[in-house]
N, C-alpha and C positions, 0 to 999 in steps of 0.2 A: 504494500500500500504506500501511495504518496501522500509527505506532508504535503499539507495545501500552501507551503509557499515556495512548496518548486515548481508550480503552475502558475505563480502570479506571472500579471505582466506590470510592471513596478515602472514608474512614471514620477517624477519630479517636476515636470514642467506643465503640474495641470494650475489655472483653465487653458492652458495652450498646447494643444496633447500638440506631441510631433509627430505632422505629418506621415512620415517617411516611415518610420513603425504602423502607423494605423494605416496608410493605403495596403504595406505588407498584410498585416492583418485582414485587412478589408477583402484582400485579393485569397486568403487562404479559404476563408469564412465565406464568401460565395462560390467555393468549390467543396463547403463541406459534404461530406458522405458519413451518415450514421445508419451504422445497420441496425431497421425493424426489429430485429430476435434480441439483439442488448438491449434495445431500451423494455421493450414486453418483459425480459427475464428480472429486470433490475427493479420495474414495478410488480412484478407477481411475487417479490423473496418481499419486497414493504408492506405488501399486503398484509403478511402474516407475521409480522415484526409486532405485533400487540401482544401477546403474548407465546411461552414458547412450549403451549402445549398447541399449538395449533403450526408451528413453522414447517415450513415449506410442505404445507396441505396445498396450494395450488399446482406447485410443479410434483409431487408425487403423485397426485392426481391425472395431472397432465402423462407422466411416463405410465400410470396404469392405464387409460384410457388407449394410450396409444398400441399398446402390447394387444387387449381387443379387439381395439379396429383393424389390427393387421392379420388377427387369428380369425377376424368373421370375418375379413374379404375386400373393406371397403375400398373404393376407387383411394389414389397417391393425396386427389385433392383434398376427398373428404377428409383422409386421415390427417392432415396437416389441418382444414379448418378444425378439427375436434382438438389437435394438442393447442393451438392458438388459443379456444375457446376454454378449456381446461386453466391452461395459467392464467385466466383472469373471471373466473366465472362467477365469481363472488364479491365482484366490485361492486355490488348494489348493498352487501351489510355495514349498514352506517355504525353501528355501535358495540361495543362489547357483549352485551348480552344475544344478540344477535348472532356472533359470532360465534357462541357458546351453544345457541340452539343449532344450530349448524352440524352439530357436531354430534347430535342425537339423531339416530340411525333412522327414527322415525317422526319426523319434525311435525312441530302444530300446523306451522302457516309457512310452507319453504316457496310460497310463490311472489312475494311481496320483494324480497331482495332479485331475487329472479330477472323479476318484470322493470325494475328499476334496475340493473343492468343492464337489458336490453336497451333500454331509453339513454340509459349516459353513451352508448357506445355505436349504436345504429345508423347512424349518419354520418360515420365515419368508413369511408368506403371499401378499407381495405379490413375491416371489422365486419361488415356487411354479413357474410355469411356466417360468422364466428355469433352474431348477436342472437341470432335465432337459436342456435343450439343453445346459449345461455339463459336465455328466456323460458326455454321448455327443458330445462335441468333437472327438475323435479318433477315434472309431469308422469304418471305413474303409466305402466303398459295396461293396468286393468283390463284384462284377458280381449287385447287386444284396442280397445276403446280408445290405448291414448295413441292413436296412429294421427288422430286431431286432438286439437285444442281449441274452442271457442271457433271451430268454422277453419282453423288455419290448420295446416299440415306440421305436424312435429319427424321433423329430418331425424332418421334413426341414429346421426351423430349423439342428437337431446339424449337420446337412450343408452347407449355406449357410454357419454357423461356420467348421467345417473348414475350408472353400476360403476362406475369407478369413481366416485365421488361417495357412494357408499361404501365403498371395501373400503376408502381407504379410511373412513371414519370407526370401522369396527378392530384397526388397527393398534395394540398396545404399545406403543413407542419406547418404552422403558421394560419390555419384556425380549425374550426370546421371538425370533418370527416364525421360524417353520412349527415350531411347537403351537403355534397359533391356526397355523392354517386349517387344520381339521374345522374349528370353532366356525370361520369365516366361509369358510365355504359350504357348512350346513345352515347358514345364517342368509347366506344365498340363496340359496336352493330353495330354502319356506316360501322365501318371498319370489321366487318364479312364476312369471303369470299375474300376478298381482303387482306390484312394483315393477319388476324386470321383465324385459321382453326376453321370452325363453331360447332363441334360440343366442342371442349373446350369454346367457347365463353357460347354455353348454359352451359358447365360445372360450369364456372365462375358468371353466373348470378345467379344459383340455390345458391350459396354459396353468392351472394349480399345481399340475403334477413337478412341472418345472423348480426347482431352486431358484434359479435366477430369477425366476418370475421374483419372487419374494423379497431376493436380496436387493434386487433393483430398486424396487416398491421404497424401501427402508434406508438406502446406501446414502451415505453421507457425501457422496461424488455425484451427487444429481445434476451440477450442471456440466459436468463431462458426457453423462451418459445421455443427456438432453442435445449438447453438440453431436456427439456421437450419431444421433436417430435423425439429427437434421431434417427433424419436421415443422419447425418455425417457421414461417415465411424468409428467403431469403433475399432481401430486398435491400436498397441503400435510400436513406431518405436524402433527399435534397432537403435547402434550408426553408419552401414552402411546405414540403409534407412534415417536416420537424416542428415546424411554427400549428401546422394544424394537429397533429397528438398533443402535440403539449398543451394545446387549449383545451382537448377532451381530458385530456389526466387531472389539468388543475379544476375541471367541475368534479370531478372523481374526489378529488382532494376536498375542495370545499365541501361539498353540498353534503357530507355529514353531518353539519349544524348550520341551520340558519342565520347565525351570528357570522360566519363565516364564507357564505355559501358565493360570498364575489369577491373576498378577499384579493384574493392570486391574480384577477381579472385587473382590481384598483391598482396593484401593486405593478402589475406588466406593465400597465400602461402610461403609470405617473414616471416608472423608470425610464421606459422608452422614451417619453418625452423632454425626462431632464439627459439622459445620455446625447437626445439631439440639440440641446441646449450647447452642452458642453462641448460640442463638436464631435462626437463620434459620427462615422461615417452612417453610409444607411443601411449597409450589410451588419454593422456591430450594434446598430438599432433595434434591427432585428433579433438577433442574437439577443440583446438586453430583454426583447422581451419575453422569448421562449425562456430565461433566465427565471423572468418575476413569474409567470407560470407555474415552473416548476420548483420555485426557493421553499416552497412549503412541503416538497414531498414527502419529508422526515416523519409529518403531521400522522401520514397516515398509521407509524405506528402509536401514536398517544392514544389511549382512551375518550371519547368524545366526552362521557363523563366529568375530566377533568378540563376539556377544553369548554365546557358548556358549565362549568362550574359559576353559580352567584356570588357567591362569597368569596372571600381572600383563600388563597392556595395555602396548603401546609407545606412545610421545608420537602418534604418528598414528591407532593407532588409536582413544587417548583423545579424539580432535579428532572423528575420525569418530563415536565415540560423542555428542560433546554436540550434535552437528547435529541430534540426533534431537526437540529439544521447538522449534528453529528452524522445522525442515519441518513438525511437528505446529501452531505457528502460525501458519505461509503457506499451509498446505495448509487448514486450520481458516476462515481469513480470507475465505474464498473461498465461504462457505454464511451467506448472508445470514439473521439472525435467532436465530445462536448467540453472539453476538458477547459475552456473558457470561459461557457454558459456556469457549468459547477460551478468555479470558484466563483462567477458574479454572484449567484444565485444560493449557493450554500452558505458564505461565509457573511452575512447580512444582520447578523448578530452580533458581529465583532465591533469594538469601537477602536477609535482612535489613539486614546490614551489605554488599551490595553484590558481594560475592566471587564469587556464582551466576553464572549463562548461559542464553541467548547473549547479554541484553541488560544485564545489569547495574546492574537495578532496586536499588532500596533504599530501607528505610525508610518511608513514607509514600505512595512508590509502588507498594506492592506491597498492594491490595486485599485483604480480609480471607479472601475463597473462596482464592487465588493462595496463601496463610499456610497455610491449613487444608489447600488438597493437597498441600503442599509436608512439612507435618507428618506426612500419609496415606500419603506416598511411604515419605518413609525408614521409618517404623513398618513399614509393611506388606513394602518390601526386607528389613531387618534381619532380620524372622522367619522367613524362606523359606531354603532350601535352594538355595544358588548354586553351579554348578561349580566355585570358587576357595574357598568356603569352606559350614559347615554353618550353618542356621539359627539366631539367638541367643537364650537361654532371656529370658526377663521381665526380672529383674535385669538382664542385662548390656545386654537391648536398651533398657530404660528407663534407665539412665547414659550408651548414648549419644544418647538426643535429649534428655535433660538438657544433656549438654554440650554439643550443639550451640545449645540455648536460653541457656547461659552465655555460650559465645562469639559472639552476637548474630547465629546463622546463621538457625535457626527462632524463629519469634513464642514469647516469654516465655508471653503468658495461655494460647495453644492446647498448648501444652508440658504446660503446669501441668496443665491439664485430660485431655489424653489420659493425663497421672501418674497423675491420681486414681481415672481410670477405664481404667484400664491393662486388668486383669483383664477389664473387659465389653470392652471396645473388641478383644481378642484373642480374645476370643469370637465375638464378631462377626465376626472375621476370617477364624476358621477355619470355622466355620460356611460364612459362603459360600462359601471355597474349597473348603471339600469338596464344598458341589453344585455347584460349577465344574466341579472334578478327575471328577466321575461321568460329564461330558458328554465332556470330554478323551477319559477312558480309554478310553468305549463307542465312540468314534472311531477311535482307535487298533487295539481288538479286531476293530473291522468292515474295518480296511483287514490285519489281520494273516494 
């Protein structure tokens, strides 16, 4: 792993960034290439960062689905949209307890997260077919019946999921595994016909006899043997398909609490606007904003509980809270060719004089993008409406990033300048929030 300041890009001459570095930059950055399968892996391991009775349920999931889909026959395509849909199938559970129902073999209501996955992720086109088998994840075969759902057709991928989304929750992670298999596979088998469509259940059993099956399921090398199977999509985004994920992740990100639910939206876009202030090109503009997007992905391992908390946090859950831009740059670290976006985007927590977290940057270490999110964050915090307190009018919110720029916590020049341009920069602000908030609510209406 790299410290995060052998990635800075370290600048003394700002507001007069040099030229000559930023055209270089500008010119690397509109050739970027980030491969699809790093960024999907890097959010499916966040996923399950809440706790670690639950860690890496989506890609184990993903490597049992896909063992099925290869033993009942299906076409190259489908088996690749089922492992895609597999490592994020569960991006609609907003909360902990949620997460924990999840996880019982025979859930009350497993269609509610379901259907609000489908909705975060559908309109994103290279998700397209991955969102319907997430939608119809739980959908039971009931002796044939769930071949539909509601008039619409459930792709036998839905079914493949299911049954390996169930094995791998009758799974005891802290035990022996072949010693287990007998349990699991008669725990299948009841529910054949009813639950599972039977002929993947015989699928499933012909591959029981295997070891490997098992050790695979369990293996602490899952993202070798996930490269290995190379059933990800193998694609390279340019910096317009990179900008359009990262706006589906950070609704993924937010919309677990409605306090939050346009955060990453406020924040991309007050960054972007002061990075063009300050003279970044319109390629690192860019960039800036896929940055503020994604500066909160750590988020998704906290507890919504504690982020939705009224009251003052206790010293633990304050700890719990700062882990969140750590995880957002180990997890970040990990998708080779963003390695700019990270450091703007993770490290937004650090201050000037040293005080910030988790790494305790300062001064000269803290590249000029890291300055400007870090100014974007609290700007964009301050004005929102949080469950402990109500949104703060211009005045009061421009006297505290004042004072935070006095006490040498954010950059002096990008301070001055969000002052000056206070009124457009909260323009900006709301503005995007509110075609955020339209996508939010129409979500919300359709799950109501």
């Amino acid at each position: 792993m790299q410290h995060p300041e052998s990635t800075i890009r370290s600048t003394n001459s700002f507001p007069f960034i040099n030229r000559c570095k930023g055209c270089i930059l500008s010119a690397m950055l509109e050739n970027l290439k980030v491969r699809l399968s790093d960024l999907i892996l890097a959010f499916s391991r966040v996923l399950d960062f809440v706790s670690p009775q639950v860690a890496n349920h989506h890609l184990r999931v993903a490597i049992i689905a896909s063992e099925i889909a290869q033993s009942f026959g299906v076409s190259r395509q489908e088996s690749s949209d089922i492992f895609l849909a597999a490592t994020i199938h569960d991006i609609g559970v907003f909360s902990v307890r949620e997460k924990f129902e999840a996880l019982e073999f025979e859930m009350a209501n497993p269609h509610l997260h379901a259907e609000r996955g489908y909705l975060l992720v559908k309109d994103y086109n290279r998700f397209s077919r991955a969102a319907s088998l997430i939608r119809h994840h739980h959908t039971p075969w009931a002796s044939g019946e769930g071949c539909t759902s509601n008039g619409e057709e459930v792709p036998i991928g839905a079914h493949v999921l299911h049954l390996a989304d169930r094995i791998e929750v009758l799974i005891y992670k802290n035990m022996e595994i072949l010693s287990q298999k007998k349990h699991i596979v008669s725990a299948i088998r009841c529910h054949s016909g009813k639950m599972f469509m039977p002929e993947l259940v015989e699928a499933f059993e012909d591959l029981a006899v295997r070891e490997s099956f098992w050790f695979d399921a369990i293996s602490p090398e899952i993202p070798q043997i996930i490269s290995d199977r190379g059933r990800l999509p193998d694609h390279e985004l340019d910096i317009t398909e990179l900008l359009n994920i990262s706006r589906i992740f950070s609704n993924i990100i937010d919309y677990r609490s409605s306090f939050t639910a346009v955060h990453s939206t406020g924040v991309s876009a007050v960054s972007s606007m002061l990075a063009q202030m300050v003279g970044f090109s319109d390629s690192e503009c860019v960039m800036m904003t896929v940055a503020g997007y994604l500066h909160d992905i750590g988020k998704l391992a906290i507890p919504p509980e504690i982020l939705d908390k009224p009251g003052k946090l206790t010293e633990e859950e304050f700890n719990i809270i700062k882990s969140h831009v750590y995880h957002s740059y180990r997890i970040l670290e990990g998708v080779a060719g963003i390695e700019t976006i990270n450091t703007w985007g993770s490290l937004h927590h650090e201050r000037i004089d040293g005080t910030g977290y988790p790494f305790h940057l300062k001064g000269s270490r803290l590249p000029i993008g890291s300055r400007i999110m870090a100014v974007a964050d609290v700007f964009t915090a301050i004005t929102e409406d949080r469950p402990y307190r109500k949104g703060m009018a211009g005045e009061h919110a421009l006297k505290v990033i004042q004072g935070m720029a006095q006490n040498n916590a954010l950059d002096h020049s990008i301070v001055g300048m969000a002052s000056t341009y206070f009124g457009h920069l909260n323009d900006v602000r709301i503005e995007a929030q509110r075609k955020a908030g339209e996508g939010y609510q129409s979500i919300k209406q359709l799950l109501s």
